[in-house]
N, C-alpha and C positions, 0 to 999 in steps of 0.2 A: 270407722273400721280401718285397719291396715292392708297397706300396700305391703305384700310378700313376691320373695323373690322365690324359686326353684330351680335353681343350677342341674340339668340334667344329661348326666353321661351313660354312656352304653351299656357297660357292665351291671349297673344296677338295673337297669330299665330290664335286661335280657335276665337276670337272675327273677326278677319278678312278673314273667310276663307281659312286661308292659302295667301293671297294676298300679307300680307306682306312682302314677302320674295322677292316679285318682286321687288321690294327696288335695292336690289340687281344687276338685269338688268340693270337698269337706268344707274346704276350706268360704269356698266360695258360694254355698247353703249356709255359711256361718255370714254371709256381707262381706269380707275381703277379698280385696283384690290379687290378682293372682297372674305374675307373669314367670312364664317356664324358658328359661335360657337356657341355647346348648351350641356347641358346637355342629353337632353330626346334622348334615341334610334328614335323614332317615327317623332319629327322633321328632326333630321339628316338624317333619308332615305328619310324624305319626299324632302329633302334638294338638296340633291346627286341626287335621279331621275329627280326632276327638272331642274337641270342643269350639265347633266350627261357630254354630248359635249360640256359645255360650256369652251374657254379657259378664263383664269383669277377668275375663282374661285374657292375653295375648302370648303366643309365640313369636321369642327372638330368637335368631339365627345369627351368631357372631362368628364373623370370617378371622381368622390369622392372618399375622403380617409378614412375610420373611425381614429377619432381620441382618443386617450388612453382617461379612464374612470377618470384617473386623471387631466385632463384638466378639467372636468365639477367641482369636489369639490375644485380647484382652484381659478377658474373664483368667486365659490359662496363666498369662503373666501378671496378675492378681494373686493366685492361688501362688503361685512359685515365690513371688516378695512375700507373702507371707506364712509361708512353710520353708522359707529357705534355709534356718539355720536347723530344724528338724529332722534329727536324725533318726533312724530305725535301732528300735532298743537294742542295746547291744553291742552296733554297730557303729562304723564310719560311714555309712551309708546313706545319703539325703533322702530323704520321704519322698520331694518330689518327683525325686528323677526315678522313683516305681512308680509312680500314683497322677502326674499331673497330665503325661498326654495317655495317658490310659485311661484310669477310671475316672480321673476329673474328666476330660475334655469327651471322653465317650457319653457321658451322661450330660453334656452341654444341648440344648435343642437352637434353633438358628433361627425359631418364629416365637409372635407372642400375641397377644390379646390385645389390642390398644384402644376396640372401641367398647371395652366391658365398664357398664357404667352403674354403680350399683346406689348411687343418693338418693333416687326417689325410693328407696324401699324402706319402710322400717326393721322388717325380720328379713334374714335370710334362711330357707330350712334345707341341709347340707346331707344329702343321702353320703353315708360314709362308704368311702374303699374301702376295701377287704387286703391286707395281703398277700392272702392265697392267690388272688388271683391280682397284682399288682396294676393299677391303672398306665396305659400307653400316653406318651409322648401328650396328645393334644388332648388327653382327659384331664393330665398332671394338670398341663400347663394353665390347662381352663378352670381347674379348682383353687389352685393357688389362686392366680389372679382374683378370681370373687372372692376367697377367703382374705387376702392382703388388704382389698378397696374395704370391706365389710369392716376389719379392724382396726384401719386409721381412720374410719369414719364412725368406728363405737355401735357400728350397726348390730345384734346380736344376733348371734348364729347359733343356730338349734341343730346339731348334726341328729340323724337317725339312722339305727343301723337296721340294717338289711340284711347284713351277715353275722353271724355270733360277733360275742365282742371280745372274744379270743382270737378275732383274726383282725382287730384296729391297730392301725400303727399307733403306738404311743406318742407322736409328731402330729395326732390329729386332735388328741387328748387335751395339747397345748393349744390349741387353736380354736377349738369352737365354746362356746358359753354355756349351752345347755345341750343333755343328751335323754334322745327318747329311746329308751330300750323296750325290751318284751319280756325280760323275767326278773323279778326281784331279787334273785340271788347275783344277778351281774351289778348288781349298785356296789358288792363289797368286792366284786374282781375288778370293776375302774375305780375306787377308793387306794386300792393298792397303786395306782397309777397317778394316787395323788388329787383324783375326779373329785371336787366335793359333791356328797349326796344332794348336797338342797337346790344342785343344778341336774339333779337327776329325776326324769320323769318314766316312767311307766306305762305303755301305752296298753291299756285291758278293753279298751273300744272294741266289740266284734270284726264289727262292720272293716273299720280300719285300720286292724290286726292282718287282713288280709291283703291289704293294699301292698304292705310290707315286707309279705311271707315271699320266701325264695318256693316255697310248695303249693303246686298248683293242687287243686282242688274243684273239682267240675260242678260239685256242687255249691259250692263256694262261689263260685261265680257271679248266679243269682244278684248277692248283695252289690255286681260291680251296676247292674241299672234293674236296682228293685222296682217292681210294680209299685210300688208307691214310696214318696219319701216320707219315713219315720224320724225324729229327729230324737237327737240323746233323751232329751225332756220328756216327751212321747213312749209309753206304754203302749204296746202293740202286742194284744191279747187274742188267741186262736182256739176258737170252739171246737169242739169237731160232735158234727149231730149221731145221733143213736137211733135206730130201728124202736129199740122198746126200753130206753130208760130214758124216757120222755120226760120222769117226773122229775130228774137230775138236770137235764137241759133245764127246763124252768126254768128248777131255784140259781143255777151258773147265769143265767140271763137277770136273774134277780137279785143277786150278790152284784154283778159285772157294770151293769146300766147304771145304777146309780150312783156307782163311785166317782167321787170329787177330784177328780186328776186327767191331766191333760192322756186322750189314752185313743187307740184306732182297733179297732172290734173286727174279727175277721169268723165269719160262720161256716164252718167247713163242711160241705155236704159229702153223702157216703153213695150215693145213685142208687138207691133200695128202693123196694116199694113196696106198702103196708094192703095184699089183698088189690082191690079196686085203686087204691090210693096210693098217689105217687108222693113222692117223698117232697115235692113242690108243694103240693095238697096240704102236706101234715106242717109243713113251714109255715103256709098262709096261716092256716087252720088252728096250730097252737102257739107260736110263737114270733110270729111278724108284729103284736101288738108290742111286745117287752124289746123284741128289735131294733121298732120305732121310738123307745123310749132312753135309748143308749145315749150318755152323753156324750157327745165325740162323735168320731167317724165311724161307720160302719157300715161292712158288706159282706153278703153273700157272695161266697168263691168254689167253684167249681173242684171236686177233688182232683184233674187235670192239674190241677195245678196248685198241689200241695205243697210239692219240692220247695219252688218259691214263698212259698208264703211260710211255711217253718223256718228258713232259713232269716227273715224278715221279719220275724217274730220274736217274742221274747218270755210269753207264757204260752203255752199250750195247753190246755183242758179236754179230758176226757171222762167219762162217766163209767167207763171199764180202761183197763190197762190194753193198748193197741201194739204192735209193732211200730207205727208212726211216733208214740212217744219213747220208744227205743231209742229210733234214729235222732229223733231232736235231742235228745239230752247228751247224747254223743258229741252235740254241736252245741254244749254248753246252753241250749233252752231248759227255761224251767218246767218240766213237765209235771201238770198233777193228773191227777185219778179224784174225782170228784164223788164216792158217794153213799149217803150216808150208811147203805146198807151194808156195805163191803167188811169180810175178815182184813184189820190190817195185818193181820200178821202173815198175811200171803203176801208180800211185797217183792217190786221187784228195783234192783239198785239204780239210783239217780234218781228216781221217781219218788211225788210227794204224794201220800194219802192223805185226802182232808174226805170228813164226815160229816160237818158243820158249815150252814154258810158265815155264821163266823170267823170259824179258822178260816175258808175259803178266802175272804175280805183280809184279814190278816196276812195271810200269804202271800197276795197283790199288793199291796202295802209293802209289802218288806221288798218283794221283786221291783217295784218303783223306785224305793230309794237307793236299791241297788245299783239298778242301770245309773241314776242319775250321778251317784259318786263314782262311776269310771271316769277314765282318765281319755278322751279326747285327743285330737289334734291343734282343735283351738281349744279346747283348752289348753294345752300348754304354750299357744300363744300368747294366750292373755296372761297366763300368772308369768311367763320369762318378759312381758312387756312390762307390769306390774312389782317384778321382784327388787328388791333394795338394793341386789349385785346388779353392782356396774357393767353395764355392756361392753366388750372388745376387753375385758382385764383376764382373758380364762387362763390359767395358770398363776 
């Protein structure tokens, strides 16, 4: 596996809550290694606490250098030899004597980077600046720098943005190798910038769509330390039991268990009780034999603690139409309505009606291969490791 680097500055990190550092995880549930470098004290602890037991990653913290005061009246009589015969259209006027100790030497900074070392890594992945909100002095200075060593070293740079991609400077465009965006219609607004598509990835991953989002989302959260890890491969299927359509749980445990795919089984209890009989009773009593026969993971989960586990899931099954399969389909889960006796034509939107366990099997089948052709983080590791474009050539 690869050693990845993560260059991380403040304005992404505060535009994402902090999320995007969970980048990192993804990556490091994938076997890669994973070192987060920044300038800011404040990121790096935030950095380090995060992933204090984690093995495969480390926090660096790279200091600035000031550099001698004769570097800045250098650099200006640099720009003045050569802008000196340049004049202002029009005019007799030389360019530099408007522009060199003003806007050149104002934007000159007097420190630099000198212990950023980026050879051991093979990827570097490049949270992009925004213009809107222009990155300060030691953000600049510290993106450049990893962006310059990454390109005379052919290392390839996966920038992702954070911010629309109506707010990327076209200067970043020229500089990174691959770009992972959020909507398929921005492949043809960086095409116009020259971006080739086949360096263009698509990140449709739930899970870490969210790492990314500038919009918090509380229940969204959930996915940052799920009760259990699912992995992309992984079908992670959510029952939810029934007071009296008993005979619908069944046959859903009997379509579910036996399917031949890597998959984690979650039984969602409702706290009812049938008369003398509590809804423990009637679980032991009809359905812990077909439970036991799941293959894969599987557990009984308390309705306490639904929130989580919809959000963590990726089919939901019900045997009447709930509110719960409202909210989940909201949040892009596949919600069905399991049963056979039901009118479909009382239907309600996002929601699938199956009447067969047939079609039921079917439908878990197609939601499998679904999840599994999303677009990842390592995966686009692997395929911009993989790809026949040469590293460090992006423009």
């Amino acid at each position: 596996m690869s050693k990845i680097l993560l260059p991380a500055c403040e304005s992404e990190l505060q535009a994402t809550g902090g999320r995007l550092l969970y980048i990192a995880r993804a990556l490091l549930l994938k076997g890669h290694q994973v070192d987060i470098m920044t300038y800011s004290a404040s990121i790096f602890n935030f950095a380090r606490d995060l992933y204090k037991n984690a093995a495969g990653l480390k926090a660096i913290l790279v200091g600035n250098k000031t550099l001698n005061f004769e570097h800045v009246t250098s650099m200006v009589n640099t720009y003045i030899k050569l802008t000196y015969n340049l004049m202002l259209p029009q005019t007799d006027l030389k360019l530099y004597k408007v522009t060199a100790f003003d806007d050149f030497r104002g934007h000159l900074v007097n420190f630099s980077y000198p212990d950023i070392d980026v050879s051991p890594y093979q990827v570097v992945i490049l949270p992009m600046p925004s213009i809107e909100m222009p990155p300060l002095s030691d953000a600049d200075i510290f993106v450049t720098t990893v962006c310059f060593h990454a390109r005379s070293k052919k290392i390839p740079i996966i920038g992702i943005h954070v911010f629309p991609v109506t707010q990327t400077a076209p200067i970043y465009l020229k500089t990174i190798d691959y770009v992972v965006i959020k909507e398929e219609w921005e492949k043809a607004y960086l095409e116009e910038y020259g971006f080739d598509r086949k360096r263009t990835y698509t990140l449709n991953y739930a899970p870490e769509e969210y790492f990314v989002s500038p919009i918090e989302d509380r229940y969204l959260d959930s996915v940052l330390n799920p009760p259990l890890y699912i992995p992309k491969e992984e079908l992670a299927v959510m029952i939810i039991n029934h007071p009296r359509l008993r005979f619908c749980i069944k046959e859903i445990l009997e379509v579910v268990g036996p399917l031949e795919i890597p998959k984690t089984v979650f039984f969602l209890k409702r706290k009812f009780v049938v008369r003398e009989l509590s809804e423990e009773d009637l679980i032991n009593g009809m359905y812990m034999a077909d439970i036991k026969k799941i293959k894969g993971r599987h557990m009984i989960v308390e309705s306490d603690n639904k929130g989580s586990v919809i959000l963590n899931a990726d089919v939901i099954i019900s045997p009447s139409y709930l509110s719960t399969l409202g909210f989940a389909s909201g949040y892009g889960k596949h919600s069905i309505v399991y049963n056979p006796l039901i009118d479909k034509h009382a239907v309600q939107p996002k929601v699938t009606y199956v009447k067969s366990k047939k079609e039921l099997m079917s439908v878990l089948l197609a939601a499998y291969e679904k999840k599994k052709s999303r677009t990842s983080l390592p995966d686009v590791i692997e395929a911009a490791l993989k790809s026949s474009l040469l590293p460090g050539t992006a423009g």
